[in-house]
N, C-alpha and C positions, 0 to 999 in steps of 0.2 A: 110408687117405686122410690121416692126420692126419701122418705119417711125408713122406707125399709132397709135403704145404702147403712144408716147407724148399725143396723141387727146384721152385719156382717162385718167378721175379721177375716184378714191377710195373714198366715203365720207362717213361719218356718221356724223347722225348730233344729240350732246345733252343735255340736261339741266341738272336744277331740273325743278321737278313737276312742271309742269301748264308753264309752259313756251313759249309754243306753237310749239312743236317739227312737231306733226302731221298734227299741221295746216299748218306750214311751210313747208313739205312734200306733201301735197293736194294741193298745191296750183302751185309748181316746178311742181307737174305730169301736174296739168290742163294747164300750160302755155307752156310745154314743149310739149303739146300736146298728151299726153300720157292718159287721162281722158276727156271728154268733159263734165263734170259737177263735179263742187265742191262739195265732202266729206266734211260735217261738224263734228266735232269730238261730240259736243252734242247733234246733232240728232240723234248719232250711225250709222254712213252711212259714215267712213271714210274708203280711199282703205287699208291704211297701220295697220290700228287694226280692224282686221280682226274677230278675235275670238269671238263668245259672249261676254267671261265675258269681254272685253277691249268694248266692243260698250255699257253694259249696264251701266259701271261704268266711262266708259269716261276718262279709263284711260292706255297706253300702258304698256302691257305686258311684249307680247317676242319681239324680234328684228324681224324687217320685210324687206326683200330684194327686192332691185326693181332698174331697168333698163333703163334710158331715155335719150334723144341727146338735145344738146343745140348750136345752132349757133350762132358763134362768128368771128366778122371779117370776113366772109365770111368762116369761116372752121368749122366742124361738130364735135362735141365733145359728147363722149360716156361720161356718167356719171353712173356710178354705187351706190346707195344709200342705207345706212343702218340706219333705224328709229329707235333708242332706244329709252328704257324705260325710267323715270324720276323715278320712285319709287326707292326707295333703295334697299325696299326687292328684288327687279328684277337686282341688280347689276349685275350679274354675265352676263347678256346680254350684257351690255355698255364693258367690260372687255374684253370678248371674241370678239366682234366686232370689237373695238381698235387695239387686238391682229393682225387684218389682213388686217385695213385700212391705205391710202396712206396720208391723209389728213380729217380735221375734220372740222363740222360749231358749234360751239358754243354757245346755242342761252340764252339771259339773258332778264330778262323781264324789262320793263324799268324804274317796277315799286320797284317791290323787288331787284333787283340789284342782287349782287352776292349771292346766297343764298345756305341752307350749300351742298344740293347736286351739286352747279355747282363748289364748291370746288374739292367733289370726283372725279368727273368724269375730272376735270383739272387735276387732280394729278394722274387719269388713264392714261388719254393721255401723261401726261411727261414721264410715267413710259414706255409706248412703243413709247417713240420719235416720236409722233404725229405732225406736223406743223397744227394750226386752223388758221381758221378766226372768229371773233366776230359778232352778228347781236342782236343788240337790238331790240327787237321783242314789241309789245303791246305800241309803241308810241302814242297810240291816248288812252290809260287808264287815267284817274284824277290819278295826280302826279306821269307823266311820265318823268324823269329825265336822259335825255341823259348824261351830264356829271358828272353828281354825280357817273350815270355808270361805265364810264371810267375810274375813280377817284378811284372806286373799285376794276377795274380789277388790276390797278396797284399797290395799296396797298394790297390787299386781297389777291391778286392768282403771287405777285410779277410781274406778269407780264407788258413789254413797251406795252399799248394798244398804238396805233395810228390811230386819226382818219381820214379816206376819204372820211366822208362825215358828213356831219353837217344839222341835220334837219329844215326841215321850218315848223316853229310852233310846238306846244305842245297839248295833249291831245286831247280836239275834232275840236281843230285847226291845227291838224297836218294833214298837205297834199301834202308835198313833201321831196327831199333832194336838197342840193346843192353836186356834184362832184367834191372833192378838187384838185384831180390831171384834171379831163377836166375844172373846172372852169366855172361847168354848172348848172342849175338849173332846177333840172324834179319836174310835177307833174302830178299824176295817174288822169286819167279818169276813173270816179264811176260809169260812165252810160255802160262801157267796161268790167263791173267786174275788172277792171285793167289790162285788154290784153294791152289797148292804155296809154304812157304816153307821154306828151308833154314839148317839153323844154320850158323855161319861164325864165324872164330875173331874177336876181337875186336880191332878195326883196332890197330896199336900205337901208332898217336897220339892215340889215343881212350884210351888205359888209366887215364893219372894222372886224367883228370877223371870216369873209371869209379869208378875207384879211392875219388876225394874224398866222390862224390854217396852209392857205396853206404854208407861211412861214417857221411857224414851222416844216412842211413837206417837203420843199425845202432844209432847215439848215440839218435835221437829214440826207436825200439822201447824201446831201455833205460831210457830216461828213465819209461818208462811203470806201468815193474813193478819192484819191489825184487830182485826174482827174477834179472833179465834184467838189473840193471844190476853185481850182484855181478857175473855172466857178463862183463861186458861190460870190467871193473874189471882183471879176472883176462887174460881173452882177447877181443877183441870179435870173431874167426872162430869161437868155439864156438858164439855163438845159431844154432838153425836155420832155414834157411827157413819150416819150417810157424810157430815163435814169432814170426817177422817176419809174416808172413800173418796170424795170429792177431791180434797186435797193431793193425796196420793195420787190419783188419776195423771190428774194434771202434772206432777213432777214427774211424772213416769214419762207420759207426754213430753213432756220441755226435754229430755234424755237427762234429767237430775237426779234420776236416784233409778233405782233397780229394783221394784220387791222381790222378798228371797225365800222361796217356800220351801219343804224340802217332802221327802217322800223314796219310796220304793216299786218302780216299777214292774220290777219282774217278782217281788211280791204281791202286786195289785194293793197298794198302798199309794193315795193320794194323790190320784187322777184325777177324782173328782174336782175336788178344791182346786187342780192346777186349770182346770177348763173355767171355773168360776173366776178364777184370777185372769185369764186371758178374757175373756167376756166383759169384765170388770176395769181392769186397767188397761189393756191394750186398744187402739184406735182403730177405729170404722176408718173406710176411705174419705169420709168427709171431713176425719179429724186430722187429717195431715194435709199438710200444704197443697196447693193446686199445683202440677207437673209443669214444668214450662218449659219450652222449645225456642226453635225461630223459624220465622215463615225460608219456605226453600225460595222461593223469588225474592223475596225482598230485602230476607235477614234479620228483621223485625223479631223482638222478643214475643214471644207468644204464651199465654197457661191455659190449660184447659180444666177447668174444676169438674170432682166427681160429681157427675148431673147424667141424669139419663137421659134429659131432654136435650144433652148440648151435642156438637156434630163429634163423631165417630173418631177416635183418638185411641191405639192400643201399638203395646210393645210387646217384639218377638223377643222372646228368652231362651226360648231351646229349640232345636230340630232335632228329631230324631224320625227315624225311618222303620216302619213299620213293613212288613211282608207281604200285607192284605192290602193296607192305604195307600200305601208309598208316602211321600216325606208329608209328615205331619209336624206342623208347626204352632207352640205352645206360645199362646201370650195371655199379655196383663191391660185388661180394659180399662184406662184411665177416665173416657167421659164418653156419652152416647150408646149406642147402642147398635150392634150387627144383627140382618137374618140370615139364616145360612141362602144359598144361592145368590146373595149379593156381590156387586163388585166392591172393591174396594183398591185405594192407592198407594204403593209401597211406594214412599217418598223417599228412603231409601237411594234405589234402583230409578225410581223415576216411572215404573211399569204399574199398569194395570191386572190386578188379579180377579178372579171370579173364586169366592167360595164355597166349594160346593156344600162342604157338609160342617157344621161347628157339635163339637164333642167335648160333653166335662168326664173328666179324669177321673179314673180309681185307679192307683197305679199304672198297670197295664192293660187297664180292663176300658173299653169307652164308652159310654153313652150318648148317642145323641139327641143332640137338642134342637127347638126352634130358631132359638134367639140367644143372643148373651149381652149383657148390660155392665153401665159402669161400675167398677169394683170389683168384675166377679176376671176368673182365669179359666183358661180352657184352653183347647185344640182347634185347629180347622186344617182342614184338608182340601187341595186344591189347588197351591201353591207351584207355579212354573219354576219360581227363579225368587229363594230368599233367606236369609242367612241370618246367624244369630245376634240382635242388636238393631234389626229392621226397625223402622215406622213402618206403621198401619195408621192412615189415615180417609177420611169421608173424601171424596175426590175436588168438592168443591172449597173444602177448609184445609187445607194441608198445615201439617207441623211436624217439623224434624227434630223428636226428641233424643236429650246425648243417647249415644248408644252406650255400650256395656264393653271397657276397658279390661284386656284380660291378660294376666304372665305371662311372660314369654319363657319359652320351651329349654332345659336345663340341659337334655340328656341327648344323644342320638344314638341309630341303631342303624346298620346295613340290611335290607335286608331284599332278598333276590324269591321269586319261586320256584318249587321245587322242580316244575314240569315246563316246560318250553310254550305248555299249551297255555297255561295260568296268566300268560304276562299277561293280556288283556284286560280277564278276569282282576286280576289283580291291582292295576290301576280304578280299577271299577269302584270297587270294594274300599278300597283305601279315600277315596274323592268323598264316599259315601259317609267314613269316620267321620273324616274331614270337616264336614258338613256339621255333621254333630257336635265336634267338639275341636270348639277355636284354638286352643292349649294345646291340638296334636298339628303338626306342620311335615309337608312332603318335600324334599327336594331331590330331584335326580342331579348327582353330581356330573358336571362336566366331561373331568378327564375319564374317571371309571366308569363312567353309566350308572353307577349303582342307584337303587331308591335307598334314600335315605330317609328313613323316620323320627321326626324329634318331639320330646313330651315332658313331662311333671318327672319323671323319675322312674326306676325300674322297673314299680309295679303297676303306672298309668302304662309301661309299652307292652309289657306281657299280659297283660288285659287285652289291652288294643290288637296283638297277635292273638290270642286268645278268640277273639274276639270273628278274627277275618277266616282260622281254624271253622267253627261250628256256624259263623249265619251265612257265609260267602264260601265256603269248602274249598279255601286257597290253601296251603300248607308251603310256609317257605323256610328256606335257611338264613339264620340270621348271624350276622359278626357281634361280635363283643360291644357291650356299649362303651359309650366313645362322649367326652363332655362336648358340652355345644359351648363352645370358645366363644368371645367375640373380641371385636378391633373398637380400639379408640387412635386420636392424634392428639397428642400433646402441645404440640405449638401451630399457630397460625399462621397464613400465607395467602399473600396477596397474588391471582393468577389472570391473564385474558386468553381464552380461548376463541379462537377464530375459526370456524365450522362454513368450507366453501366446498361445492363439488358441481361440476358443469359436465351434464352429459347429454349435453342435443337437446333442445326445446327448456321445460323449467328445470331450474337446478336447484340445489339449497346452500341455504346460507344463514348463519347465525353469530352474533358476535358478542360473547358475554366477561364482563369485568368482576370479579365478583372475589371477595376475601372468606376464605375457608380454614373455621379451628374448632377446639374444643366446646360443647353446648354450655350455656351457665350450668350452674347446679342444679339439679333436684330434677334436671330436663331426659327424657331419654328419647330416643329419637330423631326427626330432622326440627331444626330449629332455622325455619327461613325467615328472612328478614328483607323487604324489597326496598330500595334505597333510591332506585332511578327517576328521576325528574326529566321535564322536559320531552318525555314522549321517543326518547333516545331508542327503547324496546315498548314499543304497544302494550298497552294494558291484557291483551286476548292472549298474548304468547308468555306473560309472567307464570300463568297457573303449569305449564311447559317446562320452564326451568324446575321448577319447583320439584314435578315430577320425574323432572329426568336424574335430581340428585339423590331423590328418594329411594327409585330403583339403584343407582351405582352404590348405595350405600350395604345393598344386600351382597356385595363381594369387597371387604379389604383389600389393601392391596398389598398386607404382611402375611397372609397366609390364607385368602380366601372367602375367613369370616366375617359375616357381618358385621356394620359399626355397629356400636353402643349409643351413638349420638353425635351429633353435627350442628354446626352453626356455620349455615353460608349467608353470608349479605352478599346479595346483589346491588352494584352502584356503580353502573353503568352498560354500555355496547351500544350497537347499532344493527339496524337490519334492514333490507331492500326489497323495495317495492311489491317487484313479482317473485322473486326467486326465496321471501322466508314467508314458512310456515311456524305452525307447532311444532310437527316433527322436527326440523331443524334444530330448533331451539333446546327440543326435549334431547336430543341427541350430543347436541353443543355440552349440556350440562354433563352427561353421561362421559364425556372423552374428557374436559375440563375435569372433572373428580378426579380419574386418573392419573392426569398427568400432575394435577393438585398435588395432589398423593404423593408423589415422588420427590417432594420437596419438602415435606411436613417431616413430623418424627412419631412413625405409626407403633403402635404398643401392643402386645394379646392382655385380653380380662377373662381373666379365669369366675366361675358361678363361685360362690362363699356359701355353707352351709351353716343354718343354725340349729346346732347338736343337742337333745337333752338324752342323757343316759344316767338310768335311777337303778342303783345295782345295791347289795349288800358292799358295809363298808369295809368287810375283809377284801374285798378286789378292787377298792380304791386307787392304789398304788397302779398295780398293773396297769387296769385301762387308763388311767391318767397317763403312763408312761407313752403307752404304745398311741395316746391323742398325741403323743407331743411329738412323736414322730410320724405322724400323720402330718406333722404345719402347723394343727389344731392350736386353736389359742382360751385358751380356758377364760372365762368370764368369771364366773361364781362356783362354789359347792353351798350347798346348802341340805336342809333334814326331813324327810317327807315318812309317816308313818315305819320308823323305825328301818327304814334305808335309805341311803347317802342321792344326793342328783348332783349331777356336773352340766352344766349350761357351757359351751364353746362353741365356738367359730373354726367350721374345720373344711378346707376346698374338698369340692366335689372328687377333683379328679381321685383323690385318696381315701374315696370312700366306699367305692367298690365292692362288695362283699364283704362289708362292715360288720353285718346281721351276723353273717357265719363266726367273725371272729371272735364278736362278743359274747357270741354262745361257748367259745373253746373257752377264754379267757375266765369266764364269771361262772364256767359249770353248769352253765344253761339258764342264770337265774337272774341275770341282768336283761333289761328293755332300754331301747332306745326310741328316740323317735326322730326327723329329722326336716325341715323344711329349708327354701331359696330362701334367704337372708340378701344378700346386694353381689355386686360383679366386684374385681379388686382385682391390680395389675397384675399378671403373672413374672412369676422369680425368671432369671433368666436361664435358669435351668431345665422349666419348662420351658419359654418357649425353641431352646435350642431341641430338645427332645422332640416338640409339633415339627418344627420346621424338618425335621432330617426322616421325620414320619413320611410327611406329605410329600418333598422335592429330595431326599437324600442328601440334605444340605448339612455341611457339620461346621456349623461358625467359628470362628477361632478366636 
């Protein structure tokens, strides 16, 4: 088994939108022999969007898991694949995914080039030290530009693209590649669907720039090793191909460069080679660093290397809830090995689970297994009590690895059911999202009662309603979406809150000193800081305060919404004998915020959007005009195959039915797209506007 961990990749493969994630996914099953007919995504008959609403709108959801072998050199390679989303609103898939692959495909279209989601999801991948490969994808589209591509990846996403292959012809003349490291030339057989491709000799007006690239390919190898550059000094045709492969490896590895293939998916153009290239340069679980934790008792740094023989170590990535299973939870086995009926420790929670059954993936489709081992990803079912970011650990080795960090929520929506009968149902239903997807948040407002629902953006919530419509057959009325504001304080303030209350027998009491203000930079959320010496508050009631500012932070005290971030130090009180507990304490912190609060100078932060809109440039003027009265603050214009893009910064609240406008404005011929960018103070026109919403308040 240990031998065999190398003959397995981790891959996820992602764009932005329309990219061809799933086509390039239906097409590795079909050839990989895993499907015997092509999934088209606009028929709605793809294996990996599975769901309704992703077949009728043609567009990936949740992330979809799936299992296939690929042979190479005569040796069998397990491939583990995971299809994210492209939408934005659906980030939270790409993220968690990332969190527990070995290696990534990258795919760009060849038209739009880098566009703003293949930025995020690049800068997801950095974030969890990702090694990709690049695949330009849609080479046979009118003004398909291979190296304008390249030229992007390198300026745009900073990254050394390197190419290894170099297309033969463009647009509806594109029908092959040259192979810069074998110095070959393939082209697809169309009457094969592209199972057959044949070598051919390499075009002769294609040589001199064959010629330059593999060059260039040969210089950068040499560059890398003292070895190879003698070679290179001497002869640069003596390096061989395996020291080029070699070398490449490794830089792809170290995250120093990218190789950049390119190809046609929905022609069945160049799958192949991009599965040879993943087999090739992307890393097995034994070639990325050992996962490291800390012990939950001790605190102790802890790694676990991929080993099958070592104890039992996996991460939960996703829940999702099936009709026949009930909640079935998807993880990634960093070391050791599970059988199904085993117990196992959600170090997590602290709780004991029993597995009853472990399942590998085809979409929505499951198999089950005996056993699963390190490296590999899969399902089990059986699960009491466990949520997305869990440990999974052997009972006797525990390790608490980070969990998986996720955006918080932009948008809100009201929304009520239709039938009196449903409210039950309905919380039901919604806990169950919930569940599923960290990115959606419930809150019943206070004064109104109402459930409130907040997410990614318009079309994560109408999914999500969508969603409780046809598997939960709730049907509600919904209000207009509404931004999810939040509160900051600008200045700091020194406060002591004194927490007594005697009622017969034990009473409580808590006494905390503590300075509350703005978080440093780059921080979001509570920033605690304990300063007290001396034993003034007991070590067992600090985790207490902690908590009790934590919760007060989820209600402002300018309008209700939650802070953006906090920095309290604690540095100083006292407490008594019998009469403090935790609670106390927790609660001390809780009235202390408040009244904190009222001496500070509290702010609203409005969500900031970052805008791309690629229109013709006769409607330049227009929608530029009508961004500037949106607030929109314009970044760049710049020139993408023969139509204008405008990059801005424009707040949410004024973007609303953006989609419709763009359509009136541009004659239907402009596209936008739009993702969270950062929070940023609101003018004081909004928040006079919130405030007279919420309390009828009209400030003067």
């Amino acid at each position: 088994m240990e031998r065999n961990l190398k003959y397995t990749r981790n891959i996820g493969i992602m764009a932005h939108i329309d990219a061809g994630k799933t086509t390039t996914t239906e097409r590795i099953l079909f050839y990989t022999g895993v499907n015997y007919r092509m999934g088209e995504v606009h028929n709605g008959a793809a294996t990996m969007d599975w769901m309704q609403q992703e077949q009728e709108r043609g567009i990936t959801i949740t992330s979809a898991a799936t299992t296939t072998f690929w042979k190479y050199n005569g040796q069998q390679y397990k491939i583990n694949i995971i299809d994210t989303p492209g939408h934005v609103d659906f980030t939270v898939e790409v993220e968690r995914s990332l969190r527990i692959l070995d290696g990534g495909i990258t795919l760009f279209c060849a038209v739009g080039g880098v566009e703003p989601q293949s930025e995020t999801v690049w800068r997801q991948a950095d974030k969890y030290k990702v090694p990709r490969v690049s695949f330009i994808n849609k080479m046979d589209r009118a003004g398909a530009d291979f190296f304008h591509v390249v030229s992007q990846i390198k300026e745009r996403l900073g990254m050394n693209a390197v190419p290894l292959q170099l297309p033969i012809g463009e647009e509806e003349n594109f029908k092959g590649v040259v192979d810069l490291i074998e110095e070959k030339a393939f082209e697809w057989d169309e009457g094969s669907f592209g199972m057959k491709y044949n070598e051919i000799p390499i075009p002769e007006e294609m040589k001199p720039t064959v010629s330059e690239y593999r060059m260039n390919l040969i210089e950068g190898c040499a560059e890398e090793s003292d070895e190879l550059l003698e070679k290179f000094v001497k002869d640069p045709n003596t390096i061989s191909k395996d020291e080029m492969t070699s070398i490449i490896r490794k830089a792809t590895l170290e995250r120093r460069i990218t190789p950049v293939i390119c190809g046609s998916a929905f022609k069945n153009k160049g799958i192949q080679l991009l599965l040879d290239v993943v087999v090739k340069f992307l890393p097995s679980p034994v070639d990325v660093e050992a996962i490291s934790g800390i012990h939950p008792k001790t605190e102790k740094p802890v790694t676990r290397k991929a080993e099958v023989k070592g104890p039992f170590a996996a991460l939960a990535f996703k829940i999702a809830t099936d009709p026949y299973v009930g909640k079935l939870a998807f993880f990634r086995v960093y070391s050791g090995q599970l059988k199904a009926g085993s117990h196992v420790l959600n170090v997590s929670t602290g709780k004991k689970e029993r597995i009853s059954r472990i399942l590998q993936m085809h979409a929505n489709k499951q198999n089950p297994i005996g056993q699963i081992f390190a490296g590999d990803i899969g399902a089990a079912v059986g699960f009491k009590n466990i949520n997305t970011g869990d440990t999974l650990t052997d009972e006797k080795n525990p390790v608490l690895l980070e969990s998986i960090r996720f955006p918080e929520p932009v948008i809100s929506i009201a929304v009520e059911p239709k039938t009196q009968a449903d409210i039950d149902k309905l919380a039901l239903a919604l806990n169950k999202l919930a569940d599923e997807d960290p990115t959606f948040k419930i809150k019943i407002d206070e004064d109104s009662g109402q459930t409130v629902l907040s997410g990614m953006g318009e079309l994560h919530l109408e999914i999500l309603l969508d969603r409780l419509k046809r598997e939960s057959n709730v049907l509600c009325n919904q209000g207009t979406p509404q931004v999810a504001y939040k509160e900051a304080i600008k200045t700091s303030v020194k406060h002591r809150e004194f927490y007594k209350k005697q009622t017969g027998g034990k009473g409580k009491y808590a006494d905390i000193l503590f300075e509350m203000g703005p978080a440093d930079k780059e921080i979001t959320g509570l920033q605690f800081i304990n300063q007290v010496r001396g034993g003034n508050i007991p070590g067992e009631f600090i985790p207490a305060v902690e908590k009790g500012f934590k919760q007060a932070m989820s209600s402002g005290i300018l309008a209700g919404y939650p802070l953006n971030n906090l920095k309290v130090t604690l540095i100083d009180g006292s407490y008594h004998n019998v009469d403090s507990d935790s609670l106390s304490f927790e609660i001390a912190a809780q009235i202390g915020f408040k009244n904190a609060s009222k001496k500070t100078n509290s702010i609203l932060l409005e969500p900031v959007m970052k805008l791309e809109v690629v229109t013709p440039e006769v409607y330049l003027g227009d929608i530029t005009s009508d961004l500037n009265r949106r607030r929109g603050h314009i970044e760049r214009f710049s020139a993408r195959a023969n139509m204008s893009v405008i990059n801005a910064k424009v707040p949410l609240g004024e973007m609303f039915g953006y989609v419709t406008d763009l359509r009136t404005l541009s004659s239907g011929r402009a596209t936008s797209t739009m993702e969270f960018s950062h929070y940023q103070e609101a003018p004081k026109h909004i928040v006079e506007d919130v405030l007279y919403k919420l309390y009828g308040i009209k400030i003067q």
